[in-house]
N, CA, C and O of each residue as an XYZ file, in Angstrom:
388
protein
N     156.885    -15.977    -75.168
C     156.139    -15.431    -74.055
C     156.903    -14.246    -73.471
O     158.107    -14.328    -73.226
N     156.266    -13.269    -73.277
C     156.476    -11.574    -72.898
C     156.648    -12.200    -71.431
O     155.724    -12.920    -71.053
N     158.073    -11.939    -70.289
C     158.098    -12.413    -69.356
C     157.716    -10.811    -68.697
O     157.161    -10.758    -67.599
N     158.084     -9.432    -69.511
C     157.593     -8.188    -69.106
C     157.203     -7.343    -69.794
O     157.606     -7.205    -70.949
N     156.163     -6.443    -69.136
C     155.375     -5.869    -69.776
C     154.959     -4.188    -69.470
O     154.486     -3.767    -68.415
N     155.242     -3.462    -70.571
C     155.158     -2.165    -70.322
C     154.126     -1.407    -69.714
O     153.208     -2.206    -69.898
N     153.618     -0.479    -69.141
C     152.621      0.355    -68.662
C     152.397      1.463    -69.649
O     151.550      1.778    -70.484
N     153.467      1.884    -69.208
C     154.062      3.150    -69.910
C     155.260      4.137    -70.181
O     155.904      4.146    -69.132
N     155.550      4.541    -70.625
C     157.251      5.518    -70.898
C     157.245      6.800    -70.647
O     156.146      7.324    -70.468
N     158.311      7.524    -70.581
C     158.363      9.119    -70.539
C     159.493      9.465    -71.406
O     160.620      9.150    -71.025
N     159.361      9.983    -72.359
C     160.838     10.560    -72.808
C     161.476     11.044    -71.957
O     160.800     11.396    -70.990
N     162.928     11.294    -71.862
C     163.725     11.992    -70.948
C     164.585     12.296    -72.022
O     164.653     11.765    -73.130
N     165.354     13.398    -71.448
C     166.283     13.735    -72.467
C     167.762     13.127    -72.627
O     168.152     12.380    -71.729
N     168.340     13.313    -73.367
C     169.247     12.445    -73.588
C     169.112     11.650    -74.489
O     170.150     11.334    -75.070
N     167.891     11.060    -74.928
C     167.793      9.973    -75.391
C     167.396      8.595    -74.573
O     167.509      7.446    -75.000
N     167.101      8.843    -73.808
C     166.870      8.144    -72.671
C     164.786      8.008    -72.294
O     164.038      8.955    -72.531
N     164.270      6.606    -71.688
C     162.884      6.258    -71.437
C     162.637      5.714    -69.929
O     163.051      4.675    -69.415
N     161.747      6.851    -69.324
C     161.505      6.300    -67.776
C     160.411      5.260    -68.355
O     159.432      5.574    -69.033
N     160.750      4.058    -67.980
C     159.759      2.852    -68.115
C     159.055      2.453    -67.196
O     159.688      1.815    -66.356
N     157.428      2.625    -66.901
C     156.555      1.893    -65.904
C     156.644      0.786    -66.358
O     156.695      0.561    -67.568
N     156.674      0.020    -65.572
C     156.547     -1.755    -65.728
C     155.287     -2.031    -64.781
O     155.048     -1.548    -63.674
N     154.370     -3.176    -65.725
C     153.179     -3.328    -65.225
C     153.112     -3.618    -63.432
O     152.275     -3.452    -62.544
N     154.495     -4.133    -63.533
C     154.999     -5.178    -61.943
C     154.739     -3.721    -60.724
O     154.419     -3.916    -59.552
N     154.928     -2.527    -61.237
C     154.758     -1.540    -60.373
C     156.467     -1.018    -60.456
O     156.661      0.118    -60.025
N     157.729     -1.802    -60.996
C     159.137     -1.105    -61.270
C     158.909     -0.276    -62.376
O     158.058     -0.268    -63.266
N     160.237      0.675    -62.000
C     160.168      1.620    -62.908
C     162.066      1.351    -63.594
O     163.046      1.041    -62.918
N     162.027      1.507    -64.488
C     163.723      1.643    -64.632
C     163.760      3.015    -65.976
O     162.936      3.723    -66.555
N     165.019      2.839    -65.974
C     165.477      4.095    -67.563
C     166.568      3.251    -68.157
O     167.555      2.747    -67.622
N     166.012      3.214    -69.779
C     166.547      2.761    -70.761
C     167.582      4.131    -71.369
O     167.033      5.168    -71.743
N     168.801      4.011    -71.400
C     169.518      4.990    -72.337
C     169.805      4.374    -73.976
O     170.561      3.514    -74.426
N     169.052      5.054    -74.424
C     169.180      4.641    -75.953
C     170.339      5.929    -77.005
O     170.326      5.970    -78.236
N     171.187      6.799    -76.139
C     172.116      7.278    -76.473
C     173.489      6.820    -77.325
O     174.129      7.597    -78.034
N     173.895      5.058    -77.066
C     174.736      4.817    -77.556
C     174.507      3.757    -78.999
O     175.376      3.289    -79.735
N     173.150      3.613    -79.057
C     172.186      3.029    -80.193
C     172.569      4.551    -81.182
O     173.515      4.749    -81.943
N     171.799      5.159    -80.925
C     171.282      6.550    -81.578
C     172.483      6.760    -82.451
O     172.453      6.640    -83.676
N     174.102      7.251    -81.375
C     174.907      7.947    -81.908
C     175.837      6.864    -82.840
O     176.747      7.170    -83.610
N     175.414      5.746    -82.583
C     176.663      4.465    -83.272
C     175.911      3.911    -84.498
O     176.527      4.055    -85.554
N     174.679      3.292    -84.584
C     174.169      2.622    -85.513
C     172.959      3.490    -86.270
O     172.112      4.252    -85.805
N     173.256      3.023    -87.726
C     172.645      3.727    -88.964
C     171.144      3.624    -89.088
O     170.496      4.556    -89.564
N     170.497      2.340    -88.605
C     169.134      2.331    -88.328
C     168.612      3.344    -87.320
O     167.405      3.536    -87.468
N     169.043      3.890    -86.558
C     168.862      4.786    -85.555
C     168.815      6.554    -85.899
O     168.346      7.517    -85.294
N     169.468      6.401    -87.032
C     169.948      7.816    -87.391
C     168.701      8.600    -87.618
O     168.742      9.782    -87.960
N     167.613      7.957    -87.432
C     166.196      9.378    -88.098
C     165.650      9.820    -86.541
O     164.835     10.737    -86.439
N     166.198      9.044    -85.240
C     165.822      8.977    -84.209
C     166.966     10.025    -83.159
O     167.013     10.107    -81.932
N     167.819     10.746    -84.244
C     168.943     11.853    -83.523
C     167.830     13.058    -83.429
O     167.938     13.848    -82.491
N     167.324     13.135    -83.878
C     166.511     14.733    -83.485
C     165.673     13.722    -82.166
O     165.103     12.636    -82.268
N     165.898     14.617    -80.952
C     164.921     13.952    -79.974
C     163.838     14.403    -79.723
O     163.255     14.092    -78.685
N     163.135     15.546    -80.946
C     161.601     15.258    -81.103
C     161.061     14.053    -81.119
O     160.311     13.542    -80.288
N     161.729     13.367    -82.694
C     161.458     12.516    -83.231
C     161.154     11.104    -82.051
O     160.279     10.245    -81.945
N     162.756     11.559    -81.098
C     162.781     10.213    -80.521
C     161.653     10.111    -79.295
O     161.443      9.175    -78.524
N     161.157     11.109    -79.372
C     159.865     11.163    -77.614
C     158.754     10.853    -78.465
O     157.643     11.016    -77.961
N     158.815     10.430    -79.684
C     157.157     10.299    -80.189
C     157.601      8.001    -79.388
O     156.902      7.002    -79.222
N     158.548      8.220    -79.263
C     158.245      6.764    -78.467
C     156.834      6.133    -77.932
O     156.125      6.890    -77.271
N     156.449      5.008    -78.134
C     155.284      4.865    -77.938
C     155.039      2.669    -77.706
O     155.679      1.736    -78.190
N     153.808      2.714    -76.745
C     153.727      1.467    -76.330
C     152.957      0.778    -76.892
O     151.760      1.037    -77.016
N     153.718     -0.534    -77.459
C     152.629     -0.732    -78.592
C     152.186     -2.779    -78.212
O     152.747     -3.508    -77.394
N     151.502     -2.987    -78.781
C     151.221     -5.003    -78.839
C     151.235     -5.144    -77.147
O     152.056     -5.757    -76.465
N     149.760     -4.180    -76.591
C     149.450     -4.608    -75.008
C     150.695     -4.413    -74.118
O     150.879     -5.145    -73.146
N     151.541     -3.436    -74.447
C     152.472     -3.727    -73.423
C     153.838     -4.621    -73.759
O     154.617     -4.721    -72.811
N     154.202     -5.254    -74.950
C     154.793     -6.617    -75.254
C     156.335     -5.760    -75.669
O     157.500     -6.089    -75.445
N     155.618     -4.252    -76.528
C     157.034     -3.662    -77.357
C     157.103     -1.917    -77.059
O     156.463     -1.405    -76.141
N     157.881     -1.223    -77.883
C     157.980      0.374    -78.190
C     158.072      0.190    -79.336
O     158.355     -0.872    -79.891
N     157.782      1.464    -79.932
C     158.050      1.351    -80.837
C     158.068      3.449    -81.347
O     157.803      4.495    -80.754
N     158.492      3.100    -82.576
C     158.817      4.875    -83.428
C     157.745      5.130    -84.576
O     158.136      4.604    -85.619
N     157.013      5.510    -84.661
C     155.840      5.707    -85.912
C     157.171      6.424    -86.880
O     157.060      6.192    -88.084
N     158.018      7.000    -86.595
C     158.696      7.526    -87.649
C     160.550      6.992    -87.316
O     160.891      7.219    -86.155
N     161.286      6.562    -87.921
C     160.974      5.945    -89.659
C     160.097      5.415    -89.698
O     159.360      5.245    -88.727
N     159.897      4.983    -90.843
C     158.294      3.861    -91.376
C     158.957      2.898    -92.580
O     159.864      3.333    -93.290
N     158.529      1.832    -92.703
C     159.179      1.288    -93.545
C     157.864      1.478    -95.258
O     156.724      1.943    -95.284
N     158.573      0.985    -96.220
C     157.323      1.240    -97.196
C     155.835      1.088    -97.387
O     155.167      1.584    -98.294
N     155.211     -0.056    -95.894
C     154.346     -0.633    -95.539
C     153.765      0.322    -95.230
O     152.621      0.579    -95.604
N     154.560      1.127    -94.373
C     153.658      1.910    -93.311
C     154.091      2.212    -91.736
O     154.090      3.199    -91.000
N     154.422      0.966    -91.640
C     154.763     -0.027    -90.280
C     155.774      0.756    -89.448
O     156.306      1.607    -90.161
N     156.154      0.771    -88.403
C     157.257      1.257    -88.077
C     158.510      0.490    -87.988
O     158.520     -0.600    -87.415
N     159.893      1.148    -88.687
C     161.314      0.560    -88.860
C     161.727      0.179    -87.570
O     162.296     -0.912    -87.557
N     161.621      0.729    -86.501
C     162.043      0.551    -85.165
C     161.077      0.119    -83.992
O     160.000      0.576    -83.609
N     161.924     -1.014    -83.533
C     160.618     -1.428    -82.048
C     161.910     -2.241    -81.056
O     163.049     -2.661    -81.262
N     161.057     -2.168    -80.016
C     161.928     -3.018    -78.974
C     161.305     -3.689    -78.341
O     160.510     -3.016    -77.685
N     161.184     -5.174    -78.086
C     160.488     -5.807    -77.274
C     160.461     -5.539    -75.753
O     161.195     -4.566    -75.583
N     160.093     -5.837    -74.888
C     159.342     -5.958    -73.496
C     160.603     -6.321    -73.131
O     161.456     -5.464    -72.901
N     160.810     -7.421    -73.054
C     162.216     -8.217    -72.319
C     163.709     -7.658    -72.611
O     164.734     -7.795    -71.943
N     163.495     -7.021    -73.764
C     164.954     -6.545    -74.618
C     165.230     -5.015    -73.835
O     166.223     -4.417    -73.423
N     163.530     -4.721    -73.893
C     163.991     -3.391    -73.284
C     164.277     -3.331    -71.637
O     164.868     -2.418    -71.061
N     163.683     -4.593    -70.990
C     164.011     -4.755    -69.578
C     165.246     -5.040    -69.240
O     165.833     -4.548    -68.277
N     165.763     -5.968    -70.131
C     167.273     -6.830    -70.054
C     168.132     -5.347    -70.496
O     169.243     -5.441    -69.974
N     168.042     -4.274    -71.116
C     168.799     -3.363    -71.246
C     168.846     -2.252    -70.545
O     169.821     -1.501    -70.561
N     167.725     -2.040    -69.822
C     167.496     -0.811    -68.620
C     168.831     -1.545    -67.340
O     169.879     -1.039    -66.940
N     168.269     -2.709    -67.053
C     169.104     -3.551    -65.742
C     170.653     -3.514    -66.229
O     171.598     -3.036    -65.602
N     170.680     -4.220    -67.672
C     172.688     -3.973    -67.642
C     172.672     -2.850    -67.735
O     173.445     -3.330    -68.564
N     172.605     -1.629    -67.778
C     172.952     -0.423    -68.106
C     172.828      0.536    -66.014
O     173.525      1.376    -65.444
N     171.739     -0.152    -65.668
C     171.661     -0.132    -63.698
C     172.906     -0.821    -63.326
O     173.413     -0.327    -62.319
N     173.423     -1.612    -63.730
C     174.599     -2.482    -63.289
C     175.522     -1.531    -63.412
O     176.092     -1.102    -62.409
N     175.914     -0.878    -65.151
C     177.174     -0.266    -64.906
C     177.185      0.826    -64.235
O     178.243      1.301    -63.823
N     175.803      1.490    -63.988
C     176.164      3.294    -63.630
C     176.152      2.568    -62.186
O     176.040      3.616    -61.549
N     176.177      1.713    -61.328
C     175.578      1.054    -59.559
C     177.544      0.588    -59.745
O     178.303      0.979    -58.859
N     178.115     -0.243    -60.967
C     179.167     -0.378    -60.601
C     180.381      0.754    -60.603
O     181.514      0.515    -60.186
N     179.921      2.111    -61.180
C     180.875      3.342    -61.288
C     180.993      3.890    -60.519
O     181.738      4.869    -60.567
């Protein structure tokens, strides 16, 4: 069970997603230290690529139409909760600096 649920996103630069949350919060996900560290991420360094970000399964995920896996499908997604639980620790450290 999806405890949250997306509205909608904005690319920002950096690598970074202003997230509407259905609840009426808004937070920003930095997906900068994904991007520059791990190899699944690597088609998502041009940040054209990375603003085609998009809300997908009612609100539940994000996801990247590009990579694609051989299906079709897209290689990359983030759930609802994963992406909430990572906007908040990431509010924690820049609130504790």
């Amino acid at each position: 069970m999806t405890l949250h649920r997306i509205a909608s996103i904005e690319p920002r630069s950096g690598y970074r997603l202003l997230v509407h949350w259905t609840s009426g919060d808004q937070s920003v996900a930095d997906f900068s230290g994904d991007i520059g560290n791990a190899p699944v991420w690597k088609a998502l360094r041009d940040e054209r690529l990375f603003a085609r970000a998009r809300v997908t399964d009612h609100g539940t995920a994000i996801e990247w139409p590009v990579p694609s896996r051989p299906n079709g499908e897209p290689a990359i997604d983030v759930d609802a909760d994963g992406l909430w639980h990572m906007a908040a620790e990431q509010q924690s450290v820049v609130a504790a600096e």
